[in-house]
MDTraj code that builds the backbone (N, CA, C; nanometers):
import mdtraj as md
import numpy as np

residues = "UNK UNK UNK UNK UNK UNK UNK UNK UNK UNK UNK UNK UNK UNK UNK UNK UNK UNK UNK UNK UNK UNK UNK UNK UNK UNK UNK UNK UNK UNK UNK UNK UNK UNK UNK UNK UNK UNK UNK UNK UNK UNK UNK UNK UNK UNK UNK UNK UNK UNK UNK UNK UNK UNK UNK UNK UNK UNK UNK UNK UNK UNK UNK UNK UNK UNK UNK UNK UNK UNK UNK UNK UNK UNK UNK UNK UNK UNK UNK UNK UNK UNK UNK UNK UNK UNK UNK UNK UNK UNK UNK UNK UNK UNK UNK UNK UNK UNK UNK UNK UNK UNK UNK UNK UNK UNK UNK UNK UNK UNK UNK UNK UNK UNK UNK UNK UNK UNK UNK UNK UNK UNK UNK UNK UNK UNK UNK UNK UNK UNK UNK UNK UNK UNK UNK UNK UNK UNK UNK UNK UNK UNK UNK".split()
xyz = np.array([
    [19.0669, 25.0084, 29.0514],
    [19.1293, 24.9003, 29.1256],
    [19.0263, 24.7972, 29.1686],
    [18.9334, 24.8271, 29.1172],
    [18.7971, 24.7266, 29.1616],
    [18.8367, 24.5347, 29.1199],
    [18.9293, 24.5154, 29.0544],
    [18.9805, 24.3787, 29.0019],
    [19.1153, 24.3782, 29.1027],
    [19.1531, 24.4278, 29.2062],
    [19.2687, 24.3875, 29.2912],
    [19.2445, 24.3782, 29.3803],
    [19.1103, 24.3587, 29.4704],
    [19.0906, 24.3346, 29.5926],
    [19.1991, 24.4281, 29.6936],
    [19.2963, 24.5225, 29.6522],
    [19.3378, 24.5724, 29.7451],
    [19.3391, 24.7149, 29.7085],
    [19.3601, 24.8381, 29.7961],
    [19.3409, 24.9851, 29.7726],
    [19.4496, 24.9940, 29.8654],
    [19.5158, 25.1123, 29.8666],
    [19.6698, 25.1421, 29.9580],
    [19.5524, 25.2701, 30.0440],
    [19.5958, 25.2578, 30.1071],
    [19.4999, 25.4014, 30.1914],
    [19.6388, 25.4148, 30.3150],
    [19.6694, 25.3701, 30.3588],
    [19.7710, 25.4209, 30.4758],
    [19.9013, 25.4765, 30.4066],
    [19.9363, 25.6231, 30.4680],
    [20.0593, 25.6482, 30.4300],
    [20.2043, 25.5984, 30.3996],
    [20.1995, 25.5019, 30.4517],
    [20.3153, 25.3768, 30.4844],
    [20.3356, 25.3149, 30.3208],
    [20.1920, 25.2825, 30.3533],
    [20.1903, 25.2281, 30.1541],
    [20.1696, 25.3095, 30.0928],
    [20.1313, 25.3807, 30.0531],
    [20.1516, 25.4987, 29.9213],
    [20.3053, 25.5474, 29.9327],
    [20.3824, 25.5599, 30.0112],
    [20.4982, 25.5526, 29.9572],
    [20.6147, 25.4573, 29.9559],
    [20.5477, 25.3402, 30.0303],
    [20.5968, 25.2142, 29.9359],
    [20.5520, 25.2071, 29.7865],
    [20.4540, 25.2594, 29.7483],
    [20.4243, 25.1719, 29.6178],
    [20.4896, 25.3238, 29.5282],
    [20.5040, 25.4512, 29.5682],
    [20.5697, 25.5306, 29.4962],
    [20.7147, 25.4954, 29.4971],
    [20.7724, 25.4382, 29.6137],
    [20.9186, 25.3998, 29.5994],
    [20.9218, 25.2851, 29.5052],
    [20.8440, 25.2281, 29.5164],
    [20.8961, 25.0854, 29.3820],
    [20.8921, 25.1950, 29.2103],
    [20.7604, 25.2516, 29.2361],
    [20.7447, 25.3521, 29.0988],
    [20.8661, 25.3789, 29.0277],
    [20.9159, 25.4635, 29.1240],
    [21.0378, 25.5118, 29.1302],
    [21.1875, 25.4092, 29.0680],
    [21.1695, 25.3220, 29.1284],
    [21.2800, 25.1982, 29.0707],
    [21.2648, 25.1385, 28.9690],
    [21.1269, 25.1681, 28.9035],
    [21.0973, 25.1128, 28.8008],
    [21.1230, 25.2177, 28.6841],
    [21.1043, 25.2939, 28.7115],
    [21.1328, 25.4272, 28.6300],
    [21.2542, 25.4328, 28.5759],
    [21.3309, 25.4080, 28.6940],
    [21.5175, 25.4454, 28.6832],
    [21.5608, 25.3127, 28.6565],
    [21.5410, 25.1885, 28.6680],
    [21.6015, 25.0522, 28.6426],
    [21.5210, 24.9738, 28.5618],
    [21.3990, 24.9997, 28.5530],
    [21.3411, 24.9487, 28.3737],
    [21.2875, 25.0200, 28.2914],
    [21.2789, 25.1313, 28.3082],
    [21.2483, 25.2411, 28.1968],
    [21.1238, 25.2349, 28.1676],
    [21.0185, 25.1655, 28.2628],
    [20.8831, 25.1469, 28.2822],
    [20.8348, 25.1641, 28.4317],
    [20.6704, 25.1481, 28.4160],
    [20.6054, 25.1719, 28.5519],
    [20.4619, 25.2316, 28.5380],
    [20.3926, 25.2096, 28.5827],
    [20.2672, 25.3109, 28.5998],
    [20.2934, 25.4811, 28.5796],
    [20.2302, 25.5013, 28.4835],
    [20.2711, 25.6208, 28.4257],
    [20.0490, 25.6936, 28.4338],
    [20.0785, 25.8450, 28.5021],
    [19.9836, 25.9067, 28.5429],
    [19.8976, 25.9675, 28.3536],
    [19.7824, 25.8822, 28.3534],
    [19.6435, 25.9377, 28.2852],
    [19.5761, 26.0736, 28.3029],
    [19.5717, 26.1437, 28.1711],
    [19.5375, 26.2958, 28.2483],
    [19.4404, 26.2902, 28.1167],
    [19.3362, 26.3919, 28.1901],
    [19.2553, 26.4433, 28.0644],
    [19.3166, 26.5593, 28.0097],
    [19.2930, 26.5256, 27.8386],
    [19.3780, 26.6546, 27.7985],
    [19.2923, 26.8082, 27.7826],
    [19.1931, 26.7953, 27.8151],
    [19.1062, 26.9690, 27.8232],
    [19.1641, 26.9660, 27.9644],
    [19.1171, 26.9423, 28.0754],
    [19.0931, 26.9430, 28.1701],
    [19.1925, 26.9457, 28.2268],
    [19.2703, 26.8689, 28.2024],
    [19.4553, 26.8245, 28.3052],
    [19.4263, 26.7802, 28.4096],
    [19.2852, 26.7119, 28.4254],
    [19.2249, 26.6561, 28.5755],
    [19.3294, 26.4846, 28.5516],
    [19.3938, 26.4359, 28.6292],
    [19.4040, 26.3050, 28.6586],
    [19.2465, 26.2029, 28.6465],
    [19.3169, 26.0858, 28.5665],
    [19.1778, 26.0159, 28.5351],
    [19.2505, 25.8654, 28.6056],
    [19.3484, 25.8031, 28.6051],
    [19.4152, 25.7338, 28.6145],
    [19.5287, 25.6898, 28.6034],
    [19.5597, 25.5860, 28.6307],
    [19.7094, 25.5471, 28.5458],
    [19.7354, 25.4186, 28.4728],
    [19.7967, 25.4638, 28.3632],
    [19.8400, 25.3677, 28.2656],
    [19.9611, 25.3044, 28.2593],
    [20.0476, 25.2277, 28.2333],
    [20.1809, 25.1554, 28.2637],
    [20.2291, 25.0036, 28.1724],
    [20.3426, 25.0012, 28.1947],
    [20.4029, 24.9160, 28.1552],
    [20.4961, 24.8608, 28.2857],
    [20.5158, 24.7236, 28.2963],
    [20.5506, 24.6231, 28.3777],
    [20.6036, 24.5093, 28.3586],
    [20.6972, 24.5009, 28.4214],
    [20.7823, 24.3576, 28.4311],
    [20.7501, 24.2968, 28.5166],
    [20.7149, 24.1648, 28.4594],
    [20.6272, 24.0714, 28.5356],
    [20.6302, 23.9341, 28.5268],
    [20.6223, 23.8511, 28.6032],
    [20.6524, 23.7230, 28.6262],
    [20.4683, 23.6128, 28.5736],
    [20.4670, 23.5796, 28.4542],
    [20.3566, 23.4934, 28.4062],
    [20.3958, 23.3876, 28.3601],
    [20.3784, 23.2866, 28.4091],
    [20.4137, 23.1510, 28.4045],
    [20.5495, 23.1423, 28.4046],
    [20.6346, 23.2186, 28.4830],
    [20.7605, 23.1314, 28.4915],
    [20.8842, 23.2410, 28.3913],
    [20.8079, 23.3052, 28.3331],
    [20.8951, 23.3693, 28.2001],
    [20.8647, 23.5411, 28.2210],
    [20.9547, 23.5771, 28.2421],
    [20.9609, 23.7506, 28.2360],
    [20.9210, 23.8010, 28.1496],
    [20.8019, 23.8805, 28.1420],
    [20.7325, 23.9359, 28.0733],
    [20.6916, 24.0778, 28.0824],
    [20.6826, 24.1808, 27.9375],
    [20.6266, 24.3000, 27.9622],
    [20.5099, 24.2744, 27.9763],
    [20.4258, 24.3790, 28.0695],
    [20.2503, 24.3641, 28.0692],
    [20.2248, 24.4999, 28.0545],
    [20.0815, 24.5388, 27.9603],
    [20.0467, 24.6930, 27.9786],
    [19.9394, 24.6807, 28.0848],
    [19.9192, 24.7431, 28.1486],
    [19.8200, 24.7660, 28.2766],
    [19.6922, 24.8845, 28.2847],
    [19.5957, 24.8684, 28.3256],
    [19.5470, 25.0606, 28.3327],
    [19.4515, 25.0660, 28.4527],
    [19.4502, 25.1149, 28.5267],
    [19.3577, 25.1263, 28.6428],
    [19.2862, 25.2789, 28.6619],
    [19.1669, 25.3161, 28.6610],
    [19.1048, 25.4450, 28.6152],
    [19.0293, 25.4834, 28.7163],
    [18.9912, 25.5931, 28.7635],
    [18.8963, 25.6314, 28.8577],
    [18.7779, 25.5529, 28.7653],
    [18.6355, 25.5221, 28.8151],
    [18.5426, 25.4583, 28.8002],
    [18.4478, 25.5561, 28.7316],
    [18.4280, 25.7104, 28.7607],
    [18.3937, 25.7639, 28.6821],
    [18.4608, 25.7991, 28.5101],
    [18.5516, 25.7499, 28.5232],
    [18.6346, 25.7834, 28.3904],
    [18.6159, 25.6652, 28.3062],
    [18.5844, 25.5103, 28.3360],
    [18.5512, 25.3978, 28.2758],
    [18.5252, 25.4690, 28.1598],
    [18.5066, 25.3782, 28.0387],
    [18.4232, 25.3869, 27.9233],
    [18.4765, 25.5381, 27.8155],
    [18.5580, 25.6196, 27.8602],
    [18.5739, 25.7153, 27.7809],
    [18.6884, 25.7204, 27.7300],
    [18.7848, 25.5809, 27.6745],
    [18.8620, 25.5507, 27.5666],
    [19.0017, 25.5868, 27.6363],
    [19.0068, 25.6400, 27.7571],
    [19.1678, 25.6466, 27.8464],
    [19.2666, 25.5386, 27.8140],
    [19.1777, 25.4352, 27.8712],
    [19.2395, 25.2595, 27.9076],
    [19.2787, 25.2563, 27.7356],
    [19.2495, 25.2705, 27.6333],
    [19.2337, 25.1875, 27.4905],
    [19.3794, 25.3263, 27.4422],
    [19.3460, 25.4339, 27.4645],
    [19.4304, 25.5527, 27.4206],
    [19.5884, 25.5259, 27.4895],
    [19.5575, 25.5013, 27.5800],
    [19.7291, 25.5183, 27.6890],
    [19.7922, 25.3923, 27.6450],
    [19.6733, 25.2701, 27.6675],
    [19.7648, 25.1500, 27.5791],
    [19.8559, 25.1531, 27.4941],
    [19.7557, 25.1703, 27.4094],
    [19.7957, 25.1801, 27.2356],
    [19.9516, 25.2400, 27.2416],
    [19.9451, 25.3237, 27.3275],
    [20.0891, 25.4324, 27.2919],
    [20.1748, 25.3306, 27.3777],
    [20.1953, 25.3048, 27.5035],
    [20.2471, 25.2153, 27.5412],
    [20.2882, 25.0906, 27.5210],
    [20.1954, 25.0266, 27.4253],
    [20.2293, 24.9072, 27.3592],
    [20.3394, 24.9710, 27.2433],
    [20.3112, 25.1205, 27.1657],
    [20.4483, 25.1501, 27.0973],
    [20.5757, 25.1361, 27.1325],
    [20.5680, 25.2128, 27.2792],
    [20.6827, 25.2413, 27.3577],
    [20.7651, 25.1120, 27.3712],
    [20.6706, 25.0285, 27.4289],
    [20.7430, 24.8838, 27.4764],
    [20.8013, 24.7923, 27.3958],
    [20.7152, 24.7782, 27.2724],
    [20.7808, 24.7489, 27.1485],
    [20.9072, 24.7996, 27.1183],
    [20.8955, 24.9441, 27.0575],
    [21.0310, 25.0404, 26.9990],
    [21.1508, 25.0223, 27.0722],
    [21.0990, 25.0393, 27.2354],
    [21.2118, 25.0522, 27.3038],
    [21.2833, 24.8855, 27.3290],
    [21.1930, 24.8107, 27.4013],
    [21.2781, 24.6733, 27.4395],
    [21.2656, 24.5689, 27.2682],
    [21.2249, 24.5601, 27.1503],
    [21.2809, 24.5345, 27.0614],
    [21.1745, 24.3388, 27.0860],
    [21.0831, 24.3553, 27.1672],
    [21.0471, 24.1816, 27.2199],
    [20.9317, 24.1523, 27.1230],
    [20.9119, 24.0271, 27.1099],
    [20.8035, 23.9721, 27.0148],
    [20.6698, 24.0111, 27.0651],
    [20.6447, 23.9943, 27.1929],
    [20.4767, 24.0135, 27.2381],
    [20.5092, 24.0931, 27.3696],
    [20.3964, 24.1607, 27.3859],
    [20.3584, 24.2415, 27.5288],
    [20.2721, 24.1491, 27.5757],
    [20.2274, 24.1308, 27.6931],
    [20.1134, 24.0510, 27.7561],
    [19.9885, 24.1494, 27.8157],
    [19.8796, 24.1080, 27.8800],
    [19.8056, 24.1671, 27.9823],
    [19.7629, 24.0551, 28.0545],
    [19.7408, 24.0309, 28.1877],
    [19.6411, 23.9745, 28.2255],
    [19.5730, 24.0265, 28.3322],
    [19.4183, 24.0065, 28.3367],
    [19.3235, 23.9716, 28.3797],
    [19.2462, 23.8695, 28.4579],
    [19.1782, 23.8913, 28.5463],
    [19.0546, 23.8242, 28.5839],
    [18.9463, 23.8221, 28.4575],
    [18.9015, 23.7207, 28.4625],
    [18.8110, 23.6355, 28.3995],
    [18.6862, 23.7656, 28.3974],
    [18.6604, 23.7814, 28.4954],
    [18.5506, 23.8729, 28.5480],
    [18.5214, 23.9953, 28.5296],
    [18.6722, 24.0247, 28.4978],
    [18.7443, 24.2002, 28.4578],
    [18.6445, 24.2085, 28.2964],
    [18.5462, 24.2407, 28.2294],
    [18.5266, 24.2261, 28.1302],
    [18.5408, 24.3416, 28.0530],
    [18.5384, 24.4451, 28.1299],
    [18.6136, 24.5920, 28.0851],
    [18.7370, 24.6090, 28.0462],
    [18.8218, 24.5568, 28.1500],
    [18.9559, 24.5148, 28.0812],
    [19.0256, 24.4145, 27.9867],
    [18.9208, 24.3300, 27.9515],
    [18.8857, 24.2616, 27.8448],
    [18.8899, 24.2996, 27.7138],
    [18.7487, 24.3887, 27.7580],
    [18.7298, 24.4543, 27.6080],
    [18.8283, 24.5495, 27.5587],
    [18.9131, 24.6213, 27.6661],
    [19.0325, 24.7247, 27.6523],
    [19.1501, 24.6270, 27.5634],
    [19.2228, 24.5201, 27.6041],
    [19.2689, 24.4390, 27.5841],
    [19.2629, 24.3956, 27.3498],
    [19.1237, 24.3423, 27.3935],
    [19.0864, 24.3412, 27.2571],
    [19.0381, 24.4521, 27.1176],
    [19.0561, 24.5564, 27.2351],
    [19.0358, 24.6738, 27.1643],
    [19.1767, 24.7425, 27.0767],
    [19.2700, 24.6863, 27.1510],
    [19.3760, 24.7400, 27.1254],
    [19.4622, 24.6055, 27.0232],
    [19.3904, 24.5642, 26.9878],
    [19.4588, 24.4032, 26.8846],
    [19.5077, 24.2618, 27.0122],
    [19.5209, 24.2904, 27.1266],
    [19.5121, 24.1586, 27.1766],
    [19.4519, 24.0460, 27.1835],
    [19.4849, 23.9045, 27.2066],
    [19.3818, 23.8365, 27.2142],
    [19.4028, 23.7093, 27.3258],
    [19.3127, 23.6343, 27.3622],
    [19.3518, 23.5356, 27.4502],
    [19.4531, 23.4302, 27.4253],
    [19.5512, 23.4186, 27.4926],
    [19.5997, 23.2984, 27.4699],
    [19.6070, 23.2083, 27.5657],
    [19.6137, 23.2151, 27.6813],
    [19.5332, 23.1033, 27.7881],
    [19.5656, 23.1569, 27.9039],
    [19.5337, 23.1089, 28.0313],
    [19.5264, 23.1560, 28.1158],
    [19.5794, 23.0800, 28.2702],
    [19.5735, 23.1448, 28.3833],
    [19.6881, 23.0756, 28.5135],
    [19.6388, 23.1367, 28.6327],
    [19.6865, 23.0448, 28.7273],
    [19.6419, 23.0846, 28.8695],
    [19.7460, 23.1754, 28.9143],
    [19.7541, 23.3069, 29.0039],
    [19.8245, 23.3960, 28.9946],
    [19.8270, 23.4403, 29.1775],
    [19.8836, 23.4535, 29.2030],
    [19.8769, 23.4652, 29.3760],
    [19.8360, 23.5983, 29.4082],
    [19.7594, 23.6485, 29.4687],
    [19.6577, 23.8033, 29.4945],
    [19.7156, 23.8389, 29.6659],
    [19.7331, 23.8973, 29.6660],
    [19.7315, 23.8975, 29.8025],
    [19.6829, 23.7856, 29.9057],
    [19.7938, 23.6707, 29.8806],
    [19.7477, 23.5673, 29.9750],
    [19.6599, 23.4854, 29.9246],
    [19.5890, 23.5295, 29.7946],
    [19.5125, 23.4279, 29.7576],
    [19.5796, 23.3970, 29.5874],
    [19.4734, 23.2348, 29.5465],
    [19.5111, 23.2234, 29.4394],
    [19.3884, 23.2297, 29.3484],
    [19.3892, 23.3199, 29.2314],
    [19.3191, 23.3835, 29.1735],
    [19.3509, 23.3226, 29.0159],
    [19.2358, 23.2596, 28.9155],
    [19.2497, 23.2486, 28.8080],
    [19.2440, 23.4233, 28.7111],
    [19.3402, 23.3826, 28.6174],
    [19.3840, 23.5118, 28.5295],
    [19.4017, 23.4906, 28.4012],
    [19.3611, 23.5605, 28.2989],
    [19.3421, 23.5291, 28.1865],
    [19.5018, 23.5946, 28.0998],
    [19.5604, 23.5594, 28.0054],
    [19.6686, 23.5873, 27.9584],
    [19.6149, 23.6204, 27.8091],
    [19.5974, 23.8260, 27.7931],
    [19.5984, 23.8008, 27.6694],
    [19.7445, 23.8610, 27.6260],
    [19.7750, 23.8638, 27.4479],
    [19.9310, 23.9214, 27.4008],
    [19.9114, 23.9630, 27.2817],
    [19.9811, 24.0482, 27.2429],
    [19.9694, 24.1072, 27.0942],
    [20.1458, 24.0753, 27.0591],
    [20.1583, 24.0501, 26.9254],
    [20.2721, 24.0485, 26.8673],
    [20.3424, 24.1516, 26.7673],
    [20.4482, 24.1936, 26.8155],
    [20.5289, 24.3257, 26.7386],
    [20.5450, 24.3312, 26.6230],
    [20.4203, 24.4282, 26.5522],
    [20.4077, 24.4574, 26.4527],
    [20.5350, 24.5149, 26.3823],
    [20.6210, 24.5705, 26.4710],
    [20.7867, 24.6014, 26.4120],
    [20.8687, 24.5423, 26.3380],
    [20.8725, 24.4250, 26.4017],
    [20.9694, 24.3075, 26.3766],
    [20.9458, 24.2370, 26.2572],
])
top = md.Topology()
chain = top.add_chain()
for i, resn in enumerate(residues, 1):
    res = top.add_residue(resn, chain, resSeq=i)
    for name in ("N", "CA", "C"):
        top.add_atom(name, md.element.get_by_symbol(name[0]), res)
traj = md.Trajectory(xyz[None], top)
């Protein structure tokens, strides 16, 4: 979560943000979905799919946020990949999106790792602030 300036630590919010989970699960058939190592079955992060508002137009986004020790060991690029299937197969749409901070260059390279690429970018409201964000998209290889 090091690119969201915010962390939930009070009980109040962790199950606000599990109750939205939850609605997203049952009313878009998406959501942050839990990263596990497969020897281990240790939780590494979570990976997801999201409905999301980028420039004006409702959009899927894939997302991945990882414990910091887990960076770099192909989670973010692995959980995608399958998720970008899912989102495809299931909602039938031309492109998935991601965006990013400029700065995020890890999630960058995740992004482009997985066939995305830039297509431009927007100021995005952060908690109270307004934050430039990069828009990358891959197009459904299905269709």
């Amino acid at each position: 979560m090091a690119a969201w300036d915010h962390v939930y630590v009070t009980k109040k919010e962790i199950i606000a943000w599990i109750i939205r989970q939850m609605g997203r699960y049952k009313n878009e058939l998406v959501g942050y979905f839990l990263a596990i190592d497969r020897e281990s079955k240790k939780a590494v992060g979570q990976i997801g799919l999201m409905w999301n508002d980028i420039q004006g137009q409702r959009c899927l986004e894939v997302g991945y946020i990882l414990s910091k020790a887990e960076w770099g060991k192909g989670y973010a690029t692995e959980g995608a990949k399958a998720l970008l299937d899912y989102g495809f197969n299931l909602f039938k749409l031309n492109k998935i999106y991601a965006t990013m901070r400029p700065e995020n260059l890890r999630s960058i390279t995740v992004a482009e790792r997985i066939g995305m690429a830039l297509e431009s970018e927007f100021i995005k409201k952060c908690n109270g602030k307004r934050v430039k964000h990069l828009i990358y998209s891959i197009s459904n290889k299905y269709l």
